[in-house]
C-alpha positions as CSV (number, residue, x, y, z in Angstrom):
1,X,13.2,-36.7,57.4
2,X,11.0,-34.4,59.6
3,X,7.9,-35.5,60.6
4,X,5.4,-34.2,57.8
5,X,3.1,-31.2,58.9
6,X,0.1,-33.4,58.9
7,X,1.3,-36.2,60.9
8,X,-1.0,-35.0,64.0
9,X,-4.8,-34.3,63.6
10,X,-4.4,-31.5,65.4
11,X,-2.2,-29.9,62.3
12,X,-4.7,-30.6,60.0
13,X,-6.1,-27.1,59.6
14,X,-6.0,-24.5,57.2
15,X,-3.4,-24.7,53.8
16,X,-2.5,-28.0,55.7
17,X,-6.0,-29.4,55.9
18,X,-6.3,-28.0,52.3
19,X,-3.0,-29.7,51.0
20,X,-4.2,-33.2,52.7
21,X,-7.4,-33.4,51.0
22,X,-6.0,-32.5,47.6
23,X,-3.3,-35.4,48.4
24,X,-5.7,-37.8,49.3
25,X,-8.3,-37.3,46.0
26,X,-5.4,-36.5,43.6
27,X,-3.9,-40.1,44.4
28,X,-3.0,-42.9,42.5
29,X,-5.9,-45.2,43.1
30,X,-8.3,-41.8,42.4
31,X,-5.9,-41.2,38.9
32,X,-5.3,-44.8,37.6
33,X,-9.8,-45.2,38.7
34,X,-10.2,-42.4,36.4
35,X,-7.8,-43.6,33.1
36,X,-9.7,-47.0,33.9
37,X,-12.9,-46.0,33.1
38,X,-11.7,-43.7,30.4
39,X,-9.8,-46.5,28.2
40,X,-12.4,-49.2,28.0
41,X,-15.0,-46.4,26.9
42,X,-12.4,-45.1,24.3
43,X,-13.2,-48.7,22.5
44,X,-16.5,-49.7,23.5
45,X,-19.4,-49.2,23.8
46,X,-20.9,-47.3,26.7
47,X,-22.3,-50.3,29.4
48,X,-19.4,-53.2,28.3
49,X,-16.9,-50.6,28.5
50,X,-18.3,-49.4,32.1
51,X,-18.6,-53.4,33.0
52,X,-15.0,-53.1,32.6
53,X,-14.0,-50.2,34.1
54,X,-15.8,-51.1,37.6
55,X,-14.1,-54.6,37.7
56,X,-11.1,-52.2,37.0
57,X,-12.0,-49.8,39.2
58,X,-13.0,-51.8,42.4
59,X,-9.6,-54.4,42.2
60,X,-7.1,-51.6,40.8
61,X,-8.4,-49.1,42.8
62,X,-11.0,-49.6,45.6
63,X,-9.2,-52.7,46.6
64,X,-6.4,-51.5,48.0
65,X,-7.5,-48.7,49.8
66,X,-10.0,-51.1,51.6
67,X,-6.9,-53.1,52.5
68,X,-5.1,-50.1,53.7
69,X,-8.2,-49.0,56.1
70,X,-8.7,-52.0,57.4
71,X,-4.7,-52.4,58.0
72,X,-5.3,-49.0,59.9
73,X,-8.2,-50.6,62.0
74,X,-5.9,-53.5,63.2
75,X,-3.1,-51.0,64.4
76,X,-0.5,-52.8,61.8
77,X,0.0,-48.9,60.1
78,X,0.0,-45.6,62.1
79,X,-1.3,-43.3,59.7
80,X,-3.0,-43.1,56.3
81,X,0.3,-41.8,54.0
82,X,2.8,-44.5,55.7
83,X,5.6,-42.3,55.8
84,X,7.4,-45.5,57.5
85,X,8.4,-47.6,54.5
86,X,8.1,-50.5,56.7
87,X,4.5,-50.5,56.7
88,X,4.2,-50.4,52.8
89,X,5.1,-53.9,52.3
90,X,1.5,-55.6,52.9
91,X,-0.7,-53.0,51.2
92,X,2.0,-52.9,47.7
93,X,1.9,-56.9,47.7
94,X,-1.8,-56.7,47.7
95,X,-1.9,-54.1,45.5
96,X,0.1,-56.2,42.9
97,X,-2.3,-59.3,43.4
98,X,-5.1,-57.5,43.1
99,X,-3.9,-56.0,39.4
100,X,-2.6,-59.8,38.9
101,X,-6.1,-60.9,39.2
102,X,-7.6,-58.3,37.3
103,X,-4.8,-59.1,34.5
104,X,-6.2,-62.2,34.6
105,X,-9.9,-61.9,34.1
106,X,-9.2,-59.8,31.2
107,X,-7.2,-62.1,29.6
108,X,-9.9,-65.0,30.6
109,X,-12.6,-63.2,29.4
110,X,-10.7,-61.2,26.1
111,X,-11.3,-58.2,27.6
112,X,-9.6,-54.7,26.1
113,X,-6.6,-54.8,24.6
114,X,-6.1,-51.0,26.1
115,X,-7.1,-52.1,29.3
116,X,-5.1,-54.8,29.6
117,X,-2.1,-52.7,28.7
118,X,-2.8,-50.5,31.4
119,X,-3.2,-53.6,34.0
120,X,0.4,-54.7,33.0
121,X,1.7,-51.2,33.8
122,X,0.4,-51.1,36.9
123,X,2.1,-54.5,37.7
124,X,5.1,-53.4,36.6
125,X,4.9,-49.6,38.4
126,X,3.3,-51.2,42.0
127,X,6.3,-54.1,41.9
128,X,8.9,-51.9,41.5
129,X,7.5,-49.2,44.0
130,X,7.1,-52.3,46.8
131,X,11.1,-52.7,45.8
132,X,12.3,-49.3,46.4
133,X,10.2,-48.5,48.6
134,X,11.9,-51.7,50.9
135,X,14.6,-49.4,51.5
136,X,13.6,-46.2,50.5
137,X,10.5,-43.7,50.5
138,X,10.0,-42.8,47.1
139,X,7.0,-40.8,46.1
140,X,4.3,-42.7,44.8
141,X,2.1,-39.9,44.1
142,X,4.7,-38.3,42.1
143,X,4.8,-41.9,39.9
144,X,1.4,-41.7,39.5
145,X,0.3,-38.5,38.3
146,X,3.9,-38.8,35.7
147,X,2.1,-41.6,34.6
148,X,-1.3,-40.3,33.9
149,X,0.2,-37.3,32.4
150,X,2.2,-39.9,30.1
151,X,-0.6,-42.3,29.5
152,X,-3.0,-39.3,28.6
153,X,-0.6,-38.1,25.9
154,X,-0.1,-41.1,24.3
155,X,-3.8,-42.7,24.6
156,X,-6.0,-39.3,24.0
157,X,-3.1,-37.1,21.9
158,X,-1.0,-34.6,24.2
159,X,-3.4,-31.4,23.9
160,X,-5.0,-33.7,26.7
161,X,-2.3,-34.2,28.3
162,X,-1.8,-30.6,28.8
163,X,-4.7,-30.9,31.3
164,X,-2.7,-33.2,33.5
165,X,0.2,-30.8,33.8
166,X,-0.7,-28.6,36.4
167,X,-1.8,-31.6,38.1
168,X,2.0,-33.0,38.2
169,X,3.4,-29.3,39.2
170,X,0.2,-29.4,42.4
171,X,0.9,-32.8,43.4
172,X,4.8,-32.4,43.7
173,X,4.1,-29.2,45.4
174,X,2.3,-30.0,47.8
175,X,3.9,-33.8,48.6
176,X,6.7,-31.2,49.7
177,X,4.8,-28.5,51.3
178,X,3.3,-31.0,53.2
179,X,7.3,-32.6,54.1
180,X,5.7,-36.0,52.9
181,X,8.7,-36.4,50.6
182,X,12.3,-34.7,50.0
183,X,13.1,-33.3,46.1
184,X,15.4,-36.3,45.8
185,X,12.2,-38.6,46.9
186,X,9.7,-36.4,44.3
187,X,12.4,-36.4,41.4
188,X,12.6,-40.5,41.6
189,X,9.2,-41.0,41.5
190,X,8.9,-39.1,38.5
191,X,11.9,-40.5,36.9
192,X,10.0,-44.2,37.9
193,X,7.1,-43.0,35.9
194,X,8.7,-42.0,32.8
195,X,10.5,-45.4,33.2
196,X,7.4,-47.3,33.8
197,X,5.7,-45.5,30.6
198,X,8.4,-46.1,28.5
199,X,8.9,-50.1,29.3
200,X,5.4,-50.4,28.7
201,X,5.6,-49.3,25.0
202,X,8.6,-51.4,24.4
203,X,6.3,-54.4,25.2
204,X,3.8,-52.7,22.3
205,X,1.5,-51.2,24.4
206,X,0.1,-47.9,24.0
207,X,2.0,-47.0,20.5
């Protein structure tokens, strides 16, 4: 694959500079942040539903992206996207222990049954990511917001949903505009949401 157009700072201007920043707010840990503060809310009330959705929030979400930056610090990634698969092995394991341990306090403390749903999908979609993406750099971003556009449907009723959509069509876009991914790379990782949603309501969980 080419390099991607904003590899180098000094690309970073213009539709490019645009197309970055919508990739870096309309990410995973920004999407999956979101549906965790929406779910708890959906079934309690307003401050223990919040309570959950910032323990949520800061392992799911803000854990991660702390490890990532720091990661970056110590020189052990080159840049923020890690277009080399090789360097995605350390932040997707930590990724998967911090949902573990969020799994965990939920069950320890009978958290929401909606919640915990959601912190068994993200187990399941992160491991199998960290797999693929051993060999291969499938499009996280493109799992992500199939998800949310899934999840939506099925949690808030797919008039929602329909909000998502132009969400999925942007974030495909521009994962390719910005030569992040190929169409084969953007098609699996939708395909690996879909999958991801669907396993998760075999287990019972958001039906």
């Amino acid at each position: 694959m080419t390099a991607p157009l904003d590899h180098h700072a000094d690309n970073r201007t213009g539709a490019v500079r645009a197309a970055r920043i919508f990739s870096n707010v309309v990410s995973p840990p920004v999407m999956f942040a979101i549906l965790g503060l929406a779910i708890p809310l959906k079934t309690l009330p307003f401050w223990p539903g919040f309570a959950w959705a910032a323990m949520y929030g800061l392992l799911v979400s803000l854990a991660p992206i702390l490890v990532i930056l720091y990661l970056l610090k110590i020189g052990y990634i080159s840049e923020l996207h890690m277009s080399n698969t090789s360097e995605r092995h350390v932040p997707y394991g930590t990724a998967v222990a911090f949902a573990l341990l969020a799994f965990g306090i939920v069950n320890w403390f009978d958290g929401p049954e909606l919640l915990r749903c959601l912190l068994i999908f993200n187990i399941i979609e992160l491991a199998a990511l960290g797999l693929i993406n051993i060999k291969w750099l499938i499009s996280i971003h493109a799992t992500g917001i199939m998800a949310t556009f899934l999840i939506v449907g099925l949690l808030f009723g797919w008039g929602w949903s329909l909000a998502v959509l132009p969400f999925v069509i942007a974030v495909c876009w521009v994962r390719l505009y910005l030569k992040r991914h190929s169409p084969a790379q953007i098609i699996a990782g939708l395909g690996l949401g879909v999958l991801s949603v669907w396993l998760i309501t075999l287990l019972g969980c958001f039906v």
